[in-house]
N, C-alpha and C positions, 0 to 999 in steps of 0.2 A: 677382864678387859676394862679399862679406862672407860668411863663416860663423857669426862670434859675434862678439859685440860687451857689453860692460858694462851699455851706456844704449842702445837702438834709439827714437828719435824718430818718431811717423809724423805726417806733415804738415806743409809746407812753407811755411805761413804764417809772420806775425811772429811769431807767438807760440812756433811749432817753432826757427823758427832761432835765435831769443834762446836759449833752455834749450839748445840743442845748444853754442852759444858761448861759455854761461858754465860749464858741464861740462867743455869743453875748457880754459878760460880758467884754471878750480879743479886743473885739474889730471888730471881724465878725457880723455883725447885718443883711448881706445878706444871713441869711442859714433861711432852713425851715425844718420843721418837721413833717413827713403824721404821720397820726395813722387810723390805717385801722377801728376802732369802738369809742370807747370813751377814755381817756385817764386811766390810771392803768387797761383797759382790758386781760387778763390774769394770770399775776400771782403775782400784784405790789397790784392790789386791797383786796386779800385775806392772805398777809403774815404779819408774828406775829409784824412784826416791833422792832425787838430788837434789841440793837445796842449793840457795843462792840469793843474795842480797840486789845485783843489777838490774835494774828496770829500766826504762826509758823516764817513766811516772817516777817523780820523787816521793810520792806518797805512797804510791802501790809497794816500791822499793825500803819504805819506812815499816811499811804491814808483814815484809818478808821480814826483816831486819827481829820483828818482833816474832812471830812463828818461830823464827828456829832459835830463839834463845827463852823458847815458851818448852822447848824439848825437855831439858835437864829439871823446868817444875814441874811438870806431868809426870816425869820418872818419880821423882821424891813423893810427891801425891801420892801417886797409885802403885808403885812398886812395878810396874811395867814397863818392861824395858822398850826405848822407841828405834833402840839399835841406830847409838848417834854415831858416827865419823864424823871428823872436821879438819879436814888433813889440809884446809885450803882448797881455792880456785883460782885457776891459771885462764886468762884469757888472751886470745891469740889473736894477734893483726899480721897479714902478710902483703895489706895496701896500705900506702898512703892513707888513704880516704876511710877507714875501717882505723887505721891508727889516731885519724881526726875522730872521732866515734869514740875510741877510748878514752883518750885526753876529754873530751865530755863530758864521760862516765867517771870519772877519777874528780874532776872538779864539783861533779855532784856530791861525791862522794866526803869531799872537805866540809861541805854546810851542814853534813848528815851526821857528823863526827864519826865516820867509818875509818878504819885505818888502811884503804884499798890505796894502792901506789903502785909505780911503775918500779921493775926488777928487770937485770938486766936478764938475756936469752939464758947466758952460760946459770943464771940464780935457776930459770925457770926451768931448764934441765934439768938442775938438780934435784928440783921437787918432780919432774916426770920424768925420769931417763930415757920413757920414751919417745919425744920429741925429738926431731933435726932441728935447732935450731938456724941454717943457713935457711930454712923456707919461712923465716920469720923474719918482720920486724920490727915489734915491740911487743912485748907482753907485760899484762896488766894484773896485782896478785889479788884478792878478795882476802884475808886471814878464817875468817868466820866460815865459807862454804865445806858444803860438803853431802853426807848422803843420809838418811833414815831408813829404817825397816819400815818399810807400807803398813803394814799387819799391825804391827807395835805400837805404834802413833795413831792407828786409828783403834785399837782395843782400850789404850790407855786414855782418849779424849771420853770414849762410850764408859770407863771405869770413873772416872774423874767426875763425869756426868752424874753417874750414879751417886759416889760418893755426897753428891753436894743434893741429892734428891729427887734428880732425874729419874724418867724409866725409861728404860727402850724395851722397844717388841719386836724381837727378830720373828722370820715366817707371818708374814700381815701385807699382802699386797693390797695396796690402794682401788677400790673398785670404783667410788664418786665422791667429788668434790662438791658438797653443792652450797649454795649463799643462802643464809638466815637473815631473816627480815631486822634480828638485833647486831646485824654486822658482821659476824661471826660465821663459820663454817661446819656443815656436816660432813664427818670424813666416815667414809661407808668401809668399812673390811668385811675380809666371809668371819671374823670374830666378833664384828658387831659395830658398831657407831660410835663415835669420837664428837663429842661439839668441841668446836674449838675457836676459840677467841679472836688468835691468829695463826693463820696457814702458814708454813713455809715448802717450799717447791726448794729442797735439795737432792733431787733426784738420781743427776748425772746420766747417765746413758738414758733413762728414763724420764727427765725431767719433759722432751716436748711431749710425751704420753702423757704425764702426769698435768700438764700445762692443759691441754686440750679437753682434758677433764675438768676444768675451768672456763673452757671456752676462749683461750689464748693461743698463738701461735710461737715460739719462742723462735727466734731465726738463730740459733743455733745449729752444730753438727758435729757427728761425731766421726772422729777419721781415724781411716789404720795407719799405726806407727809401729816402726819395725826398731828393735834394738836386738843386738847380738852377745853373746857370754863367751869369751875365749878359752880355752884351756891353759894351765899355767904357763907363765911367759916368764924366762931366766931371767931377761931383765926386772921383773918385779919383784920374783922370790930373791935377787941376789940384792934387792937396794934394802932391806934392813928396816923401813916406814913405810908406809901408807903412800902411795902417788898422790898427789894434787889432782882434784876433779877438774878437769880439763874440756874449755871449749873452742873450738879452731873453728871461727866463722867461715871464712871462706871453705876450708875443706866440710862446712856445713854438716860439721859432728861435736857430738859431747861426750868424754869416756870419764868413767870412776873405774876405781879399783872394784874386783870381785872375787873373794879370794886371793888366790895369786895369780889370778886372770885378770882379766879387764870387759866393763860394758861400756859398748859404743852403740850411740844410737844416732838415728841422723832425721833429717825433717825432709823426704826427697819433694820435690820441684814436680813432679810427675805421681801427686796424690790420689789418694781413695777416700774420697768419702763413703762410710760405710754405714747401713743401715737407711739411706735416704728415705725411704716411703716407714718406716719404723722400724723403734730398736724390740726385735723379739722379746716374747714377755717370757721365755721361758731360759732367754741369755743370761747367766751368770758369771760361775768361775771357768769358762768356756777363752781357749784363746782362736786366732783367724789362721786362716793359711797361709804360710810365709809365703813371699815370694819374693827373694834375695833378686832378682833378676833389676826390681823397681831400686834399687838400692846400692849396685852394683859398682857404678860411676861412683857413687860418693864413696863406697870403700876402696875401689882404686884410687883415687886421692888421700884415702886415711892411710893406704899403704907408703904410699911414696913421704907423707909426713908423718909416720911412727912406723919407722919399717917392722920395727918386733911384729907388730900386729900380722903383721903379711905372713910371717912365717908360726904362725900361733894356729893352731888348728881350735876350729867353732863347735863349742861343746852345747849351745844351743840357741835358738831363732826364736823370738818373741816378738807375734803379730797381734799387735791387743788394741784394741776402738777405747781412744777418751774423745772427751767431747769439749769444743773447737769454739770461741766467739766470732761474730763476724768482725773484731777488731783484733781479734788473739787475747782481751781481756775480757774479765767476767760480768756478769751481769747481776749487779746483786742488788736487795733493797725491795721496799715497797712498788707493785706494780699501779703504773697508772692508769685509774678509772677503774680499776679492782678494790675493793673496801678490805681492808685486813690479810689482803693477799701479797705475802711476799717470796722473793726467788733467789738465790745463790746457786745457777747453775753457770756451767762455761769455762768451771775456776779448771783449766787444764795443767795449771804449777800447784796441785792441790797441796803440794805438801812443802811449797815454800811461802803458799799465800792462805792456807786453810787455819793458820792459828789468827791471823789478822781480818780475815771474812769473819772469821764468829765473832770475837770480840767489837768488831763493827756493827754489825747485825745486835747483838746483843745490845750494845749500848743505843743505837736506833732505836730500838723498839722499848727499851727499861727507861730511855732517858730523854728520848726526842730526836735525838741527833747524835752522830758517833762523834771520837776525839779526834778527826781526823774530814781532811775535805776528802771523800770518796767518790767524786765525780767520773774519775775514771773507769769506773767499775759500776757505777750505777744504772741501773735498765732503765733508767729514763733519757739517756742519753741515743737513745733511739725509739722511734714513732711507729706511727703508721704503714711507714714504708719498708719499714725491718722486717718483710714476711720471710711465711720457710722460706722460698727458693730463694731471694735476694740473702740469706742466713748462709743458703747454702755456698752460695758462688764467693760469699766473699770470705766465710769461714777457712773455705779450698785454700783462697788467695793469700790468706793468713798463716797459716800451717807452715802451703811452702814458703813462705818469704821468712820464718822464724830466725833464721840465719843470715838472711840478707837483707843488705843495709838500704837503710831508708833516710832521703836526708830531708831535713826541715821544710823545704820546699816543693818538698814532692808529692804528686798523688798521685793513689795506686787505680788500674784502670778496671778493675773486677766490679759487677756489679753498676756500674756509672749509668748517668741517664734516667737513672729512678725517678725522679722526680726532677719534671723540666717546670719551667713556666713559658709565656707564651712568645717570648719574646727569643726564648734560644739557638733556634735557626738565624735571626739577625743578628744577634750578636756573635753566633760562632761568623759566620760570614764578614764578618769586623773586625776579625782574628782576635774573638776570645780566648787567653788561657784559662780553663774553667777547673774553679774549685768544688768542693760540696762540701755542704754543712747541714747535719740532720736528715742527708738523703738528697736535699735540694742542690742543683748545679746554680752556680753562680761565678761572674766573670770574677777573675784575680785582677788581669791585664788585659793589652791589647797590642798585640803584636802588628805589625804595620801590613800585612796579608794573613790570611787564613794558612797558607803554606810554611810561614814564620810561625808559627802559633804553637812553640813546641819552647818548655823550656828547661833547660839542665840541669840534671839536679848535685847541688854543692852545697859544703855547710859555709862558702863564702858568698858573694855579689856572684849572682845570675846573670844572665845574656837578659832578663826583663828590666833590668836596673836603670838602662837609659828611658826604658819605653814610658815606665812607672816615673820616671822623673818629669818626663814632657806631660803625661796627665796631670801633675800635683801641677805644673806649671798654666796649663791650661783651666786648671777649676780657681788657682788664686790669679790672676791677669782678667780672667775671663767669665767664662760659663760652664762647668760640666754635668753630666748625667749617669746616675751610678740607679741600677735597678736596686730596689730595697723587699724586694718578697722574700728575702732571707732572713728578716727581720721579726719576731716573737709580737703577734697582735693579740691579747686577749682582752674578751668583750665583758665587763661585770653591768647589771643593771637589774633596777627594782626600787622599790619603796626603802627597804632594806640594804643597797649600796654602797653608800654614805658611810653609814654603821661600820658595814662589813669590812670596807676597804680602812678606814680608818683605825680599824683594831689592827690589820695585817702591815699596813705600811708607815714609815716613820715620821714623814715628813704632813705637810697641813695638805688637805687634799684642794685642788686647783677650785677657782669658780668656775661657773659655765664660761664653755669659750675660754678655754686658758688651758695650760699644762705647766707641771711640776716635775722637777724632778725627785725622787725617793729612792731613800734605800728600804729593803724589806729583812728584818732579822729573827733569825732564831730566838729559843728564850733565851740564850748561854749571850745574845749579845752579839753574836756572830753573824757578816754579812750571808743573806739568803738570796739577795736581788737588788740589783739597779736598774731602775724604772724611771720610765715618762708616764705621766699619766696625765692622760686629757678627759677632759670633762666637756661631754658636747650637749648635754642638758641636765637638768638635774638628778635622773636619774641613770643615768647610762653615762660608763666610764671606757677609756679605752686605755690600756698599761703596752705600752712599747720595751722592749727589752729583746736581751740573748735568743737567736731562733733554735741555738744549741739547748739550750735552757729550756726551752717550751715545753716539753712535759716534766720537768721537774719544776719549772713553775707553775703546772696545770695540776700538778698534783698535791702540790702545796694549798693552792686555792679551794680545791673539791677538798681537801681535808680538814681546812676551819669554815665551812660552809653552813651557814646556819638552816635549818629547816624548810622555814618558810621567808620569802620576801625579795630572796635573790635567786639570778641567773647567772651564770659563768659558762660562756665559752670561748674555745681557743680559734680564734681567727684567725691564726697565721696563712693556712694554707685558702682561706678566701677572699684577705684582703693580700695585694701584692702591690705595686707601682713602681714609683721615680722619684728619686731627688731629686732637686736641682742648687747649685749653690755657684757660689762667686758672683763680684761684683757685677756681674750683668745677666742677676739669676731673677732679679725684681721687672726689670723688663722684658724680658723673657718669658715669666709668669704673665705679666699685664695684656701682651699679648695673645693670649690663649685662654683668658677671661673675661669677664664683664664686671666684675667684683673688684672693687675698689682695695688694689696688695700695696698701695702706697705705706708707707714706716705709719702713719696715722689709721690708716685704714688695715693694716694688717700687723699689730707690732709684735714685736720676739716674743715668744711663747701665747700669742694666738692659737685659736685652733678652730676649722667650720667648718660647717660643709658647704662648695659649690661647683660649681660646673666647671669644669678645666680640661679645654679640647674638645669641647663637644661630649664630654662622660661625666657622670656625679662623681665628685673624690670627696675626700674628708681630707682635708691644707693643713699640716702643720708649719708653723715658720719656727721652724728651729734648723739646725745642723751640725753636722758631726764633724764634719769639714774644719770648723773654725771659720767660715766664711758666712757673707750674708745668706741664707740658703733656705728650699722649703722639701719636704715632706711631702708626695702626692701619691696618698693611698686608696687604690681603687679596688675593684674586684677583677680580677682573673682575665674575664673574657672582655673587659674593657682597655687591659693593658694595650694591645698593640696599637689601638686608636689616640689612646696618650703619648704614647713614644712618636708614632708619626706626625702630630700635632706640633708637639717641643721641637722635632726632629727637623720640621718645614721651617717652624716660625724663627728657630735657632740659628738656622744657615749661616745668617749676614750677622749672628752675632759670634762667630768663632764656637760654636757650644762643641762640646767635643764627651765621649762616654767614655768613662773610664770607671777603674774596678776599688776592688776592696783593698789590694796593694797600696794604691794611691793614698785611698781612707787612713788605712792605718797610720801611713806615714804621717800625713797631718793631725791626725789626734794627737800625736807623741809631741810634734811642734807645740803640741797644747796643752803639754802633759796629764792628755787625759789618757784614762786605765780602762780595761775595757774588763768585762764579766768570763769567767772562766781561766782568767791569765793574772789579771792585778786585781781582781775585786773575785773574791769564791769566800767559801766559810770557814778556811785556813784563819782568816784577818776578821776584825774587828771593827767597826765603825772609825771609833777613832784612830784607828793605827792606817787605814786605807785615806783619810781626810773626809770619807763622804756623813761625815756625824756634822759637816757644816751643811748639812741638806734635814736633820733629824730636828724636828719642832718638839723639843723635851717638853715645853711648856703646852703642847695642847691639852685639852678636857681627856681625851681618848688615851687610855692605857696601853698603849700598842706593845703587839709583842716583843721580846725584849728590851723594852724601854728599862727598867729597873737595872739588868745586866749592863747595859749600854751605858746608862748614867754612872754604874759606879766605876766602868771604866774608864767614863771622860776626869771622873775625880782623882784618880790614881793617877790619871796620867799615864799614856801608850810607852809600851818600853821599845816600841821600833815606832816608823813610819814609812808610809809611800815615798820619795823619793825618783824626780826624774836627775840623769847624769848625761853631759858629754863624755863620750869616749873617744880616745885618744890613738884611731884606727884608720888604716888608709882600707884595704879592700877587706874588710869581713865585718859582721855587725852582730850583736849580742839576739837571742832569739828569745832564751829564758833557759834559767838554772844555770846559770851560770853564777860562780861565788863571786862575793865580793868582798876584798880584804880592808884591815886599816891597819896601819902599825904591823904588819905581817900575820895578823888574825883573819882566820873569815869571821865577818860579822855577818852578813846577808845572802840576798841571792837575787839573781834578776827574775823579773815576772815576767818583762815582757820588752823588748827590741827590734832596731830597726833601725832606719835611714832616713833625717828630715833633710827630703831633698829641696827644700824654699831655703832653711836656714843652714845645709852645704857642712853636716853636723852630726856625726856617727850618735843615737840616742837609746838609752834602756832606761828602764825602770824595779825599781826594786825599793825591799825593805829594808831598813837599817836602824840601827840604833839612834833613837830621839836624839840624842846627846848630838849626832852624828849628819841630822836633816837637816843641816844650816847652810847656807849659798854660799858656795865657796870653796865645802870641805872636799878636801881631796883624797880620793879613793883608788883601791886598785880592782880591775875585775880580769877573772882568768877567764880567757877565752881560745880553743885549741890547743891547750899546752900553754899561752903565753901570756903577759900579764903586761896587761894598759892600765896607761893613766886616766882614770875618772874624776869629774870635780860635777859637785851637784849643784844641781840650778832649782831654785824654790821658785821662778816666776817662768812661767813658759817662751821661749824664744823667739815665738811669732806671734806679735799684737796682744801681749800681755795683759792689755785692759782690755779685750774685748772688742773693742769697738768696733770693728768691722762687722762683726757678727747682728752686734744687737743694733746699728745706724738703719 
């Protein structure tokens, strides 16, 4: 038995062996890998093995893209067969709105360089015979899909492992996790004791066991999914190839060939979560009890759309538990406020997304940061508020809806209400449409009653479209009010500070009483963070940014923390408040102070603390808006006394509250980019524009500055870019291509409607050559292709001036 090892893996699924393989492959040949039974015990050994490139994530979709063409070198590697099919994937629309959905997914697919295109029904027949194609009306081909051997793919990643110096230890269950004072982990078995460097939690059905052995909660779950094996079916032994692996959303089923049978499995509406209070320590190659009965409905619908099936008798029922995210993606990466403790559980497509979780993982941990922005998949993208049961309800929520469409503008209602702030009951009462980010509800809109407050969901212009135009109209004429506790606050302070933050961020850090804006990067030079940062005395800083982000920038912080002389904490959840902006946001303020907010007495990027409304705040005068506007951030239980203060003193000045919709829309006027959509760690400083915020020349050797600089000398080979589109009712969201000369060159980050400037607007990268005002572009949106022409100067008050008067 192993005594210490670099990387200790627990869990012997795909998803363990892949990370253990590509850590070996990078270069770590010191890591090992327990497996508490035999290797694919739980839920690797029993699943359909279908593969597949479509994602909603264009990155997640990039990491499948890489998995299954990682199949055919593991074969050559290790001489183990992974039992590939690639007969193709046939995807099936039988609405409208599900055929907008594909044209999507197809346009993604152009930027991706995928060869996925639309075929007619009579093509799509011919790769399935058994399809009707009159209950269709479009289908979409994937060439690359198709299915693996479970078994084969995970012996050949644990071979391949080995080969490069790995070891695995089948029969070794995990008894304590515990934390070493040098950072590092005791891993306890009944064979003896492991130090390990760093942990990884690849457990799968085990992993919230193995979590809790940590003293972590993973809001994870895992659920019974049924899939069935038919007996030979004439029509398949008579077509001469392989069917196309087939998924028909609506009829809410996916079949591959099996034999000369077929597996259909379906995602029912009417789920089990299985194992809620724990998954048995003594479950392994164990399957559940059918019960066709849950299931039932969806195979009368797979009858009437593949009637062979109907008439194919069931040669067997497979009810098997894998394990479920509360978003249906995974959860992978370093956890935060954990030292060296990292997770890849939830990966539920382990065998379309388990070569690109290792290789992520691997390159994380060997190099700092993966080749790839993995936000979508990262466990920091949920907090606090991710406990089991909120894991469980929305896990549930995810399952069933696998099959069912979700559009851009919708949110799902499982789990909601997690986290209010104090002001939620007035605002739903004001006919809030309420979003959530990070758990937190937050207004979108404001429907004109509470009974209005419901809105449609389309991949075109909403029933909120006018609502959201009279707020933008209302914050630039006037005054409005938009609560800001969604907003990322963390607190740095000490003797040590100054130091600390100036190594982490790029820009000169602000004087007392002032804020800056910064970006924060990676060593590779890659953006990590766009930040405010205010300086309210000399030693005590406060960074404003993404509230999506707050533990992945909480953990970036606790991670270059030096020993002694600083403090870091995330304040999000205890500072909350109000904006206020437009031109009679200064009056407004003046009212509800004694503190001199005159342009002299308070100018653009100030920052203090004083009394406003009768409560202490901390004022920033800045805004997001594009308008004169300020920042009023308080704590929690003072919110409601600020809002009715603004709320009285506002009356006679038109102030009116309005949501995040609005916001965005004016940012785009402004063509500013916001974090997670046009600024993540995909792009580069210079290629985003925010390396005009990077002080190359200070003393402090900030992280990535070497990267960064040699990138600004080469010169970006794309850029940020805002465009008018050339659209009457639909508006670009993100990932959508964009062509030139009949190429895709780009893709959109991020869209929408400037309702001041009456002007369909996105944003995207494009070739340098290609960011010049003027140049004319095309972008595919639903199937159809508009004229774009790009604008380098922003469309509303270009100079600023409103802002900073």
């Amino acid at each position: 038995m192993e005594t210490h090892a670099r990387v200790v893996v627990i869990g012997g699924g795909v998803v363990g062996c892949s990370i253990l393989y590509h850590l070996a492959k990078l270069g770590w040949s010191d890591v090992v890998l327990l497996e508490r039974s035999e290797l694919t015990s739980g839920s690797s050994w029993h699943a359909a093995g279908v593969i597949h490139t479509i994602n909603s994530d264009p990155n997640i979709a990039r990491m499948q893209g890489y998995t299954i063409n990682l199949y055919k070198e593991l074969e050559d590697l290790t001489g183990q067969s992974c039992g590939i099919h690639r007969p193709g994937g046939l995807y099936l629309a039988s609405t409208p709105e599900r055929l907008d959905y594909l044209r999507q997914e197809r346009a993604k697919a152009r930027y991706m360089g995928l060869d996925t295109d639309f075929i007619s029904l009579e093509h799509a027949r011919d790769l399935n015979p058994l399809i009707e194609p009159s209950k269709y009306l479009g289908a979409l081909f994937e060439p690359v899909d198709g299915h693996v051997d479970p078994s084969g793919v995970t012996h050949a990643y644990a071979k391949g492992a080995r080969h490069y110096g790995a070891k695995v230890i089948r029969d070794c269950p995990v008894i304590e996790t515990n934390p070493r004072e040098d950072g590092g982990w005791d891993v306890v078995t009944p064979r003896g004791t492991i130090h390990a460097e760093i942990l990884v939690n690849a457990a799968g059905l085990w992993a919230r066991e193995v979590g809790r052995l940590a003293g972590i909660d993973l809001p994870i779950q895992p659920m019974e999914h049924h899939y069935l094996i038919t007996e030979t079916i004439p029509e398949i032994e008579a077509h001469g190839r392989e069917i196309a692996v087939t998924v028909d959303y609506e009829g809410n089923a996916y079949t591959r060939q099996e034999h000369k049978g077929l597996l259909l499995g379906t995602y029912e509406t009417n789920c089990v979560p299985w194992a809620v209070d724990g998954t048995p320590l003594d479950f392994g190659h164990e399957l559940l009890q059918d019960d066709l009965s849950r299931v039932s409905e969806r195979l009368e619908t797979a009858f009437e759309r593949m009637p062979a099936i109907g008439r194919a008798g069931i040669k067997k029922v497979v009810n098997g538990p894998f394990t479920f995210g509360p978003d249906g993606n995974p959860l992978i990466g370093p956890v935060p406020g954990l030292k060296n403790y990292w997770t890849a559980v939830g990966v539920m497509a382990g065998f379309c997304q388990g070569g690109g979780v290792g290789l992520c993982m691997a390159e994380w941990m060997i190099y700092g940061e993966p080749s790839i922005d993995v936000w979508g998949m990262d466990i920091a993208r949920f907090g606090e508020f991710a406990t089991r049961d909120w894991g469980r309800v929305k896990s549930a929520e995810n399952y069933s809806r696998r099959f069912i469409l979700t559009y851009p503008n919708e949110t799902l209602p499982a789990g909601r209400r997690q986290k209010t702030t104090a002001l939620y009951d007035r605002l739903a009462a004001k006919g809030a449409v309420m979003g959530v980010s990070h758990g937190l509800e937050h207004a979108l809109w404001f429907a004109p009653t509470p009974q209005e407050a419901q809105e449609t969901p389309t991949f075109r212009r909403s029933n909120a479209f006018s609502h959201v135009a009279d707020e933008v109209s209302a914050v630039r004429q006037g005054v409005g009010m938009i609560e800001i506790a969604n907003y990322a606050k963390h607190e740095v302070q000490g003797p040590g500070a100054e130091a600390f933050l100036d190594r982490l961020l790029a820009n000169r850090l602000p004087k007392v009483g002032r804020l800056a804006l910064t970006p924060m990067l990676t060593p590779k030079g890659k953006l990590y963070g766009d930040l405010t940062v205010a300086r309210l005395d000399r030693e005590t800083f406060y960074l404003f940014g993404s509230g999506a982000a707050q533990n992945m920038h909480r953990r970036w912080f606790e991670s270059h923390m030096p020993e002694t002389g600083v403090s870091y904490h995330n304040k999000s959840d205890s500072l909350h408040g109000l904006a206020i902006s437009g031109p009679r946001s200064r009056g407004l303020l003046q009212r509800v102070t004694r503190e001199d907010v005159t342009s002299s007495g308070l100018r653009f990027r100030d920052v203090r603390r004083m009394t406003v409304g009768g409560v202490p705040a901390m004022v920033a005068r800045v805004s997001f808006s594009g308008e004169l506007g300020y920042e009023l951030y308080v704590a929690p239980h003072y919110q409601v006394t600020l809002y009715e203060a603004l709320s009285k003193a506002g009356e006679d000045l038109g102030l009116r509250i309005y949501g995040g919709r609005a916001l965005m829309s004016m940012r785009l006027e402004k063509n500013w980019g916001v974090w997670t959509l046009d600024f993540r760690p995909d792009f580069t400083a210079a290629e985003s524009g925010l390396d005009a915020f990077i002080a190359f020349d200070k003393a402090a050797r900030f992280i990535g500055r070497d990267a960064a600089l040699a990138a600004r000398e080469r010169g970006a080979e794309k850029r940020l870019v805002t465009m008018v589109v050339d659209t009457a009712d639909v508006d670009c969201v993100a990932d959508e291509p964009i062509f030139h000369d009949g190429a895709c060159v780009g893709y959109v980050t991020s869209g929408g409607y400037g309702h001041t400037v009456k002007k369909s607007l996105a944003m995207g990268y494009v070739p340098s050559a290609l960011a010049q005002d003027g140049t004319r572009l095309r972008v595919e949106l639903l199937g159809e292709f508009y004229e774009a022409t790009v604008t380098t100067q922003p469309l509303y008050d270009p100079d600023g001036g409103r802002m900073r008067n």
